[in-house]
C-alpha positions as CSV (number, residue, x, y, z in Angstrom):
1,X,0.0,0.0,0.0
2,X,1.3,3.2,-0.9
3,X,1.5,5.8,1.9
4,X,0.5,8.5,-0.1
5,X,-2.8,6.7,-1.0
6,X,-3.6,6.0,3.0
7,X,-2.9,9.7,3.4
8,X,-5.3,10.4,0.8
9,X,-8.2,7.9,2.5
10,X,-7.9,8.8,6.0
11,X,-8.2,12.5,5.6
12,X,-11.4,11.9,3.7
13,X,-13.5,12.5,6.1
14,X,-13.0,16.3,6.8
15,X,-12.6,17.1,3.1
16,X,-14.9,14.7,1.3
17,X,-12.7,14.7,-2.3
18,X,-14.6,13.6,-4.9
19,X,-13.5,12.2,-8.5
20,X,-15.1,13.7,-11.1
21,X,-16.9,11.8,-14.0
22,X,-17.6,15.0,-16.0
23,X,-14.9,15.2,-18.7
24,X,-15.0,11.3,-19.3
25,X,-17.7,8.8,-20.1
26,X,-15.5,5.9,-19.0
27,X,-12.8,6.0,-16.3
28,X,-10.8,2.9,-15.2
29,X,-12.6,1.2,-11.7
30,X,-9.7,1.9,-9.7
31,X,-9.9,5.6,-10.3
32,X,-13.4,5.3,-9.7
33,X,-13.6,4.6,-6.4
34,X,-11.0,6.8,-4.7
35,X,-9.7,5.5,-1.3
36,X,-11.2,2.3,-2.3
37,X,-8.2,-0.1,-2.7
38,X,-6.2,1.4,0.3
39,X,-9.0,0.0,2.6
40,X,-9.6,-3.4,1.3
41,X,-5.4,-3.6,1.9
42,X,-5.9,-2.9,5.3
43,X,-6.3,-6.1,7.5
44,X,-9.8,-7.0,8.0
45,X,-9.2,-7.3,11.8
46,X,-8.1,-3.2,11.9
47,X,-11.2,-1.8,9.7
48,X,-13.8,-3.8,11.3
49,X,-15.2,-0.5,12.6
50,X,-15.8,1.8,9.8
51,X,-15.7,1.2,6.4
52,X,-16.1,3.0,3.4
53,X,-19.2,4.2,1.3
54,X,-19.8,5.6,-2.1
55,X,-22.6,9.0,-2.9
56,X,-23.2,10.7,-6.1
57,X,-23.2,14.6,-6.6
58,X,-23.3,16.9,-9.1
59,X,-22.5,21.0,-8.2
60,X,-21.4,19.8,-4.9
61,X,-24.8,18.4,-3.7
62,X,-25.9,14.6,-3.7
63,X,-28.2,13.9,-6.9
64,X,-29.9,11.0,-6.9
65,X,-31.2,10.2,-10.7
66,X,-27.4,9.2,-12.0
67,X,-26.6,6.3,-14.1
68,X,-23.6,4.2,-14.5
69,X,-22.6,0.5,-15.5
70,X,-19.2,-1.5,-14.3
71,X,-17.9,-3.1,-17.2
72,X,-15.5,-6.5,-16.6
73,X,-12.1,-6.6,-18.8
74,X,-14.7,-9.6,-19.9
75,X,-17.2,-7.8,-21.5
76,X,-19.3,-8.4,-18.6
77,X,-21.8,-5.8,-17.2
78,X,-23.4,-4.8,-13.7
79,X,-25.4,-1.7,-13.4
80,X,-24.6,0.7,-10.9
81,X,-27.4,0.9,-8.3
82,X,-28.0,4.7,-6.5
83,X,-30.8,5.1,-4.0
84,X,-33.2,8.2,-4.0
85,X,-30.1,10.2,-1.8
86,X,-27.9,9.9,-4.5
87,X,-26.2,6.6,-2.5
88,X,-24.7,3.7,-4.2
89,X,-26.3,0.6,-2.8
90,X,-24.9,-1.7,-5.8
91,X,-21.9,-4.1,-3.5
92,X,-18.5,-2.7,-3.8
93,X,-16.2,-4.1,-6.0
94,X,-13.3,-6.3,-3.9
95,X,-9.9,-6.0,-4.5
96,X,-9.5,-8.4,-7.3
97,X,-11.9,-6.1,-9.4
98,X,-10.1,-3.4,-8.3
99,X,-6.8,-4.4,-10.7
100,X,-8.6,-6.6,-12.9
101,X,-8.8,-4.0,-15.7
102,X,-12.5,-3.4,-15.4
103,X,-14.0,0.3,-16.0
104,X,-17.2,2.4,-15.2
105,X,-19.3,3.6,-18.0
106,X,-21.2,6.3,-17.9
107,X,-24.5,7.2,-18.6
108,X,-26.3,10.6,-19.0
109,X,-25.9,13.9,-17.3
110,X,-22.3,13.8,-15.6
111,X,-21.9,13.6,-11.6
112,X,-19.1,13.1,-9.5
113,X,-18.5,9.8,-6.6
114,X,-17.8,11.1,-3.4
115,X,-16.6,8.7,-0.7
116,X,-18.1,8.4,3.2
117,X,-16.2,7.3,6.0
118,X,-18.9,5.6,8.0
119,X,-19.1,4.0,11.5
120,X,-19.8,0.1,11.4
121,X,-22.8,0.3,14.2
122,X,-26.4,-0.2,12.7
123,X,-28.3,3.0,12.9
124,X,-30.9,3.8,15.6
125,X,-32.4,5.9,18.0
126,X,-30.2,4.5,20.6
127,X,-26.5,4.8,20.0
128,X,-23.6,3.4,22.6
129,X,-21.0,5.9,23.1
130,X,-18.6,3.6,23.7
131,X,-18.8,1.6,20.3
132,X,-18.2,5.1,19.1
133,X,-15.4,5.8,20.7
134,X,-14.0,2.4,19.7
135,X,-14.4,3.0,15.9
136,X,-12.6,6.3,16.7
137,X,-9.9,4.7,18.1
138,X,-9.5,2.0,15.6
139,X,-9.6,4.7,12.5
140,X,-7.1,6.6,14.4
141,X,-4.8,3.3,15.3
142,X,-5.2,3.0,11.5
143,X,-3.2,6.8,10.9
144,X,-0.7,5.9,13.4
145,X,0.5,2.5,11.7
146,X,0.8,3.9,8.3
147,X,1.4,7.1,8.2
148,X,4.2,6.7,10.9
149,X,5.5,10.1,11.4
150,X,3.8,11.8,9.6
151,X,0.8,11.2,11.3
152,X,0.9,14.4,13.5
153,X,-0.1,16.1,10.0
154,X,-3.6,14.4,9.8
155,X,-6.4,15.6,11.9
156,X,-7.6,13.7,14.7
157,X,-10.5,11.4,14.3
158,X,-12.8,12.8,17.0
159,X,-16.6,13.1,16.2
160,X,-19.6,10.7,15.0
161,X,-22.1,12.5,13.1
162,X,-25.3,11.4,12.7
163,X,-27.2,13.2,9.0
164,X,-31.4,12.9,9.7
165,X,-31.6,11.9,12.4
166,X,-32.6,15.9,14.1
167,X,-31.8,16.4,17.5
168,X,-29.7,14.4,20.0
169,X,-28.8,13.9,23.8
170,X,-26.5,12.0,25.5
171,X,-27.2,10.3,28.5
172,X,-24.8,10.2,31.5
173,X,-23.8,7.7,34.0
174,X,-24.9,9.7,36.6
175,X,-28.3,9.9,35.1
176,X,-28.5,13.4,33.5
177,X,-28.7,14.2,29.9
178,X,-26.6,16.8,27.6
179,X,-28.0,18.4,24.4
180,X,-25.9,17.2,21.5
181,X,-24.1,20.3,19.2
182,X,-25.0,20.4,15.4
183,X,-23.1,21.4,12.9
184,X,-24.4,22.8,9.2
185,X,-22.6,20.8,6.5
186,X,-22.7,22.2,2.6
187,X,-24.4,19.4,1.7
188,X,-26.5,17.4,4.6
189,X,-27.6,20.2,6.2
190,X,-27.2,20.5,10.0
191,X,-26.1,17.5,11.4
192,X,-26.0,16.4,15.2
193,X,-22.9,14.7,16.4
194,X,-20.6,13.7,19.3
195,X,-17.1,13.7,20.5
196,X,-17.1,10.8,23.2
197,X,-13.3,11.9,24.4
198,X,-15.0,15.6,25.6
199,X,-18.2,14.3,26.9
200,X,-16.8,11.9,29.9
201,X,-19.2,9.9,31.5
202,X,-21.4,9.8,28.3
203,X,-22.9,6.8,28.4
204,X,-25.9,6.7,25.1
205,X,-26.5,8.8,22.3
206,X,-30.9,9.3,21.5
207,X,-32.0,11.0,18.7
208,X,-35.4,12.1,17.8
209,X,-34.8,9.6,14.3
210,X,-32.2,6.7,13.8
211,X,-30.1,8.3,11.5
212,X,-29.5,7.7,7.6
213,X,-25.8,6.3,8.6
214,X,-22.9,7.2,11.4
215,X,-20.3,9.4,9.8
216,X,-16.9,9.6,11.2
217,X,-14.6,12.9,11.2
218,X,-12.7,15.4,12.7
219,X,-13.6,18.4,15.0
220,X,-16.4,20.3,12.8
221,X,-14.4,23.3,11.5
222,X,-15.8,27.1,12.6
223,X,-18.2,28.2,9.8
């Protein structure tokens, strides 16, 4: 794995890159999953607590609508599926696609693929602060290993956000609650999350909605 490249995928959760389909109608599978490849290297053991997910945008907003195909070195053909959020929900190609030659096609108006570093706990109402703070740590564990020295020049994974799901608390051990912050992102809106290394004796997260998925990132920067 190149170093560069893990740079590249850990940071991608404060600036979201995206790779842009606009100028091309085809472009080689590899390219068109950024970040993609650097995670399925990692051992399975150290990613088990976040992994990576895949959103379409055009003008810098998600787009749902899009079209594209994944085409084998084969000949072979699997349509790209995108939920009504612009997410793709078609399974992600392994490795072995990754460097088998294969490229995306495609279709219609141009978009962009923007990549999501998500928190491996199934979304609800009810949210253990701990399991956060154990994905944190793991993603974190993951900048550390690779990056080496240089890791003191990638922000801190600190925060879980949680997009739709409104309002939040956390509920302490000694039985109180704390209102969660939000913070406005450019393209989910305002978006409750948590930093489980500030709030100490945090125990569960509640929300007024189980959110849409559990981002992880850095300290929300000042607007």
């Amino acid at each position: 794995m190149r170093r560069r490249q893990l740079l590249g995928f850990l940071a991608i959760a404060a600036s979201t890159p995206r790779v842009a389909f606009a100028d091309a109608k085809t472009i080689s599978i590899d390219k068109a999953f950024p970040y993609l490849s650097a995670y399925l290297a990692m051992p399975a053991a150290e990613r088990s607590r976040f992994y990576l997910a895949f959103r379409a945008y055009r003008d810098k907003h998600p787009v749902a609508g899009v079209a594209a195909t994944i085409v084998a070195a084969n000949g072979a053909r699997t349509p790209i599926v995108f939920d009504r959020a612009g997410i793709m929900t078609t399974r992600l190609p392994d490795l072995a696609v990754l460097k088998s030659g294969a490229h995306i096609e495609i279709e219609g108006a141009p978009f962009d693929l923007g990549p999501e570093l998500r928190c491996a706990i199934p979304p609800a109402t009810h949210v253990d602060v701990r399991d956060l703070a154990l994905a944190l740590t793991q993603v974190n564990a993951a900048v550390v290993k690779f990056a080496g020295a240089l890791s003191f020049v990638i922000p801190k994974f600190t925060a879980a956000y949680f997009p739709d799901a409104g309002a939040g608390q956390a509920l302490m051990a000694d039985g109180h609650s704390a209102s969660l912050p939000a913070f406005t992102w450019p393209a989910l809106g305002a978006v409750s999350y948590i930093e489980p290394a500030t709030l100490i004796g945090a125990r569960t997260v509640v929300l007024t909605r189980a959110p849409s998925r559990i981002l992880l990132g850095g300290h929300p920067k000042k607007a």
